[in-house]
Structures are given as structure tokens and as C-alpha cells.
KOLTI-784599 format. One record per residue (C-alpha): z, x, y; residue in one letter. Coordinates in steps of 0.25 Angstrom, whole numbers, padded with zeros to 4 digits, always signed. Layout:
! KOLTI-784599
ZXYA/...
This chain:
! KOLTI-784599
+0000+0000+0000X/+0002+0012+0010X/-0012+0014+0007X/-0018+0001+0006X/-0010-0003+0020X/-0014+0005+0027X/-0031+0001+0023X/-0035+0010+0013X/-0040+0007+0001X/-0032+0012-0011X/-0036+0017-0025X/-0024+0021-0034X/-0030+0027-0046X/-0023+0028-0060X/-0021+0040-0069X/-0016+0045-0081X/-0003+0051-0082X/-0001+0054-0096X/-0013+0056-0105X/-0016+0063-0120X/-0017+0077-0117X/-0018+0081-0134X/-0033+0085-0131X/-0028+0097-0123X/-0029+0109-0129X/-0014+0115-0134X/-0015+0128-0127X/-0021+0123-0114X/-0012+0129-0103X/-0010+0120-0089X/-0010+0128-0078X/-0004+0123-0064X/-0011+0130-0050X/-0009+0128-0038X/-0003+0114-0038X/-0014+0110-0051X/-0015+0111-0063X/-0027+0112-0074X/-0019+0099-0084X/-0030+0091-0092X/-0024+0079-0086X/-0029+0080-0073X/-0046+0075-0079X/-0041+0061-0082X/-0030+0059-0073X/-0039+0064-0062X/-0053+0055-0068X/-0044+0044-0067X/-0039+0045-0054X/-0054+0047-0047X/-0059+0036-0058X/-0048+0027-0051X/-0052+0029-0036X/-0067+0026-0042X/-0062+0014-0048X/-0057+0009-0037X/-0067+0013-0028X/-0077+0005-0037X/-0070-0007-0038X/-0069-0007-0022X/-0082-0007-0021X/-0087-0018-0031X/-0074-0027-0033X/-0081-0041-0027X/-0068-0046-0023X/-0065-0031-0014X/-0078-0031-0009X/-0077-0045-0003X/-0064-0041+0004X/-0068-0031+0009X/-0083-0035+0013X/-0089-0025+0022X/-0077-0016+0024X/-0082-0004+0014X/-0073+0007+0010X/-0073+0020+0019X/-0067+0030+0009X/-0072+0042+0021X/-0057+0040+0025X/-0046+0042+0012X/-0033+0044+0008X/-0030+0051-0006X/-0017+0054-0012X/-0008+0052-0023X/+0007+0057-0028X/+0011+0065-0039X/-0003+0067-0050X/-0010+0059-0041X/-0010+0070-0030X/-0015+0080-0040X/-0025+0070-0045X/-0030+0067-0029X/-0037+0082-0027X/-0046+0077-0038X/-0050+0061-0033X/-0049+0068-0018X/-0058+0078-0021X/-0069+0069-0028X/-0066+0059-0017X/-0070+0069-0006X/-0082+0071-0012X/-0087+0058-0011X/-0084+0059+0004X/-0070+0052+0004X/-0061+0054+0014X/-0071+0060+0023X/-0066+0054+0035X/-0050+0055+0033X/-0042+0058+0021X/-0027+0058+0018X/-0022+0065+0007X/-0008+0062+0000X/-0003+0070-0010X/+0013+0066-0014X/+0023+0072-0024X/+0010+0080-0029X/+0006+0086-0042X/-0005+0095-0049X/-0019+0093-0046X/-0031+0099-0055X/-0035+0113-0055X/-0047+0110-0063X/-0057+0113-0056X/-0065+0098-0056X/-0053+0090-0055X/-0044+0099-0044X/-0053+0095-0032X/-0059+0099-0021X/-0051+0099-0009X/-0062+0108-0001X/-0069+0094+0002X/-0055+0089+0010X/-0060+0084+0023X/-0055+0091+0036X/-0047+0078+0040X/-0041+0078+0028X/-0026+0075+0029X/-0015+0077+0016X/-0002+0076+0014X/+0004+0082+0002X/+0021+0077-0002X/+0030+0084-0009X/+0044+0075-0011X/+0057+0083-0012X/+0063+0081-0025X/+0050+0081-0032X/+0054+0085-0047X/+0041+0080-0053X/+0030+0089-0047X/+0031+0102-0043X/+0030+0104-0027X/+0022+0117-0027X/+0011+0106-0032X/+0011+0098-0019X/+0012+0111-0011X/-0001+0120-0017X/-0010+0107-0017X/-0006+0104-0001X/-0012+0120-0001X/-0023+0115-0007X/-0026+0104+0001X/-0024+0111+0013X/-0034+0122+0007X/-0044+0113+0004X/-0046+0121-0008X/-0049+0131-0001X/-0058+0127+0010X/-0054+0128+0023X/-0040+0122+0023X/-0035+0110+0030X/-0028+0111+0042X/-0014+0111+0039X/-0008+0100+0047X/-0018+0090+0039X/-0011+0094+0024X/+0002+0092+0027X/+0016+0095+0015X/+0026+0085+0015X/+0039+0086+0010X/+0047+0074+0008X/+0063+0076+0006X/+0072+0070+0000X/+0087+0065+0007X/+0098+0061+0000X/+0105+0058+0013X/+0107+0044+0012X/+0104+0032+0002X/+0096+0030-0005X/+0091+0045-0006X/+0077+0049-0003X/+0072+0058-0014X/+0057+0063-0012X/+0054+0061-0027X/+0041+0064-0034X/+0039+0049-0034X/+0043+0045-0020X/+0028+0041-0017X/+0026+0033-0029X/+0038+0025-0033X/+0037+0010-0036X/+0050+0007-0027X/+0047+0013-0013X/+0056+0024-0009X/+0064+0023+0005X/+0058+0037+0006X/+0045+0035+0000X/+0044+0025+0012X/+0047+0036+0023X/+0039+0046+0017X/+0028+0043+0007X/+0022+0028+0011X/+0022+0030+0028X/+0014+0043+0024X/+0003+0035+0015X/+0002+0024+0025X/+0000+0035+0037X/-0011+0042+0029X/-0018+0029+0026X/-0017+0022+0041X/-0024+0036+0044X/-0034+0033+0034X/-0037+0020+0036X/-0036+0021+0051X/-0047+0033+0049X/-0057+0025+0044X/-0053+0012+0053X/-0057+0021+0063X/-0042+0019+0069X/-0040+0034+0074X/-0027+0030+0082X/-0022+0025+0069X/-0029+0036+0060X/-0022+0046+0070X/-0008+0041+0070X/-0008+0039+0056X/-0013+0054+0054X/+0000+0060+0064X/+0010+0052+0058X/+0006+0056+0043X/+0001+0070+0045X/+0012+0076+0056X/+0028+0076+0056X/+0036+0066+0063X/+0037+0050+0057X/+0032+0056+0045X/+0041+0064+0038X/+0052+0057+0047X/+0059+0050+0035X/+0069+0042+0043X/+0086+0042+0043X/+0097+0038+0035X/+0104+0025+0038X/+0114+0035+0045X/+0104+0042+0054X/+0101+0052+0046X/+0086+0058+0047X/+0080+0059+0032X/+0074+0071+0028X/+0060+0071+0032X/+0048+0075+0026X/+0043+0089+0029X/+0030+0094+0031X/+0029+0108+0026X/+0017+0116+0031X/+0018+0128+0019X/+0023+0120+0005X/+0018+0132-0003X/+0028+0140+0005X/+0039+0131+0000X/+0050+0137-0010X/+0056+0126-0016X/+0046+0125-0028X/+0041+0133-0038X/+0027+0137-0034X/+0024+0142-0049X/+0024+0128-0054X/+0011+0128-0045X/+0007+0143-0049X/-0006+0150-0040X/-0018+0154-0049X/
């Protein structure tokens, strides 16, 4: 709904999560990189993913019952947002990088990448992030108490992104790092999970830090393609600067929460183990 609110149209594709992996080879040897890794998992989860989007797509476009809602009002998919939490961050170099190349996003793209984990390092599924756009925008998250994935993940792929894979890089005030905190201050406690962004029962900090962020990045995308640049541009300096956005608020008691912190060097950060996440 933070998507859809705000007038943007939104797939959510499905993929596998567990699947029969006895065809594999016994002596076959994973090896993580640089925030990726080489698992066999990553063909059919990420064939489902992009097969979803063009599911979707399709059914847009020849459903009668859409098309007479819609009527002449055509999809404008020059202006888009992408993202996904968790395997759905890895799995979104892939479906952005083929969606790129059909000219998506071409006028304005947000990029939202929470709680992240691997992408593929194979070399047809990991992507091309030398086609991002130079107005790309992206925010990559990284929640506090986090135990599921490993933060040096989130933090080589936001060097990546900013790389562009080696391009010419972005500019470093359109890739921004977040860091959402945890505070234990008052009650209940705000714990930046791993599941913060997807839990069915919306968290009181899920609500400060997750959803006004998703709604900001889609009013800029939608007002972009509106033609609203007022809108557009307001949308841009509240999601894409400090100040209401990683203000989280007080206690009852007067209390500021912890805000969220925009780190400008997350590889440079000491409290992970980078090894998880080794360098070729």
C-alpha cells in the first residue's frame, strides 16, 4: 500500500525459498564475494522473480476488466521503483539489470534495498549495474540487531552500487547507507530486526523508519512521471538527505529516540566481520 498510495503500480513476484538441491554435485564448493555468492539456488529463484514482473506486466496489458479502468491511461514504466528485503535485495540486481535493459527507469528510479542479502556472482544472473541511470537514486538499510544476515553484505553491495560495477560511479549523495538502531528506552522496545520491514503486525518503529521512507521514494516517482517537480523534488529532500527522515521521534517522557544514521563509508565499519563477505 505504501507503493500503490502513492500511484504506482506494483508487482510483487513470488520465489522459491527452499528447493531440492540432490542434483548438485557432492564436492561442489560455495563460495561467497563480495556480498554474492555462486549457490545454485540463485537460477530458479531468480527465473521466478523476473518471470513474475512479466507476469504481471502481461496481464496489465491484456486483462479486459484493467484495460477498461484504465482506458487510455498507458503504463509509463520510463519512471520506477525496485527493491526488495532480505533475498529479495539480492534477487533485485538481477530483475533491475534485465529491466534496465528494456529501457525502464530511464527517467527516474529509486532503488531500496533492506536488511540485504547475497546476490549472484554468476556472471549471467549478478547483473549489470553499468546501465544504472545517472539519476538513479538508492538507499541500501542495515537494522541494528540484524542476526539473520551478515552486515558486511548490505555494505560491499552499496560499494557496488555506487561503483556502478565499475563504471564511472554514482555520486555519493544519491547511494545513501542507512542505519536503523535499536532503543530499548522506553516501552515497548524498538528493535531494528531483520524482519522489521516485512512483519504482518506493523511495528511502531517499522512506522517511523521503514513505510515513510517507501512512501517518499514512490511520491518521487510518481510525481516524476506526473510531471509534478515540486512534489517530485520535495519527496527527493526528505528521503534522500537527514533531518525528518531519520528523525524517529520521542519517548512519552521527552525522550529523542535514537535516530537513523547515514554512514557515508559502511566498509569502513568495525563491527562485522568482513571475512563473511571475503574479497576475490
Amino acid at each position: 500500500m505504501s507503493l500503490a498510495g502513492q500511484g504506482l503500480v506494483t508487482i510483487f513476484p513470488q520465489y522459491v525459498s527452499d528447493m531440492d538441491l540432490s542434483s548438485i554435485p557432492a564436492d561442489f564448493e560455495l563460495n561467497y564475494t563480495l556480498g554474492g555468492s555462486d549457490h545454485p539456488q540463485h537460477l530458479p529463484r531468480y527465473t521466478m522473480a523476473l518471470y513474475g514482473v512479466d507476469a504481471g506486466l502481461d496481464f496489465i496489458n491484456t486483462d479486459a476488466g484493467i484495460s477498461e479502468v484504465l482506458g487510455a491511461t498507458k503504463l509509463n514504466t520510463s519512471h520506477m521503483w525496485i527493491g526488495g528485503h532480505s533475498m529479495g535485495a539480492g534477487t533485485t540486481f538481477y530483475v533491475l539489470s534485465e529491466l534496465l535493459g528494456r529501457g525502464f527507469g530511464s527517467q527516474s528510479l529509486v532503488v531500496d534495498l533492506e536488511a540485504p542479502w547475497i546476490h549472484s556472482t554468476q556472471v549471467d544472473l549478478m547483473g549489470n549495474m553499468s546501465q544504472l541511470p545517472d539519476h538513479t537514486l538508492i538507499h541500501v538499510v542495515e537494522y541494528e540487531d540484524d542476526i539473520v544476515v551478515k552486515k558486511c553484505i548490505g555494505r560491499w553491495q552499496h560499494a557496488r552500487l555506487t561503483a556502478r560495477d565499475q563504471s564511472p560511479p554514482l555520486p555519493s549523495n544519491q547511494v545513501l547507507f542507512l542505519q536503523v538502531p535499536s532503543d530499548y528506552h522506553g516501552f515497548p522496545r524498538l528493535m531494528a530486526s531483520h524482519y522489521l520491514p516485512s512483519g504482518f503486525v506493523r511495528d511502531s518503529l517499522a512506522d517511523h523508519s521503514y513505510y515513510p521512507r517507501l512512501e517518499a521514494q514512490s511520491d518521487f516517482v510518481a510525481s516524476s512521471a506526473f510531471g509534478d517537480m515540486a512534489s517530485a523534488d520535495a519527496a527527493k529532500s526528505w528521503f534522500m538527505n537527514e533531518g525528518e527522515m531519520t528523525d524517529l521521534g520521542s519517548w512519552s517522557d521527552g525522550v529523542a529516540v535514537t535516530p537513523m544514521t547515514i554512514v557515508s563509508s559502511p566498509l569502513e565499519l568495525t563491527d562485522d566481520n568482513l571475512d563473511a563477505c571475503p574479497q576475490p
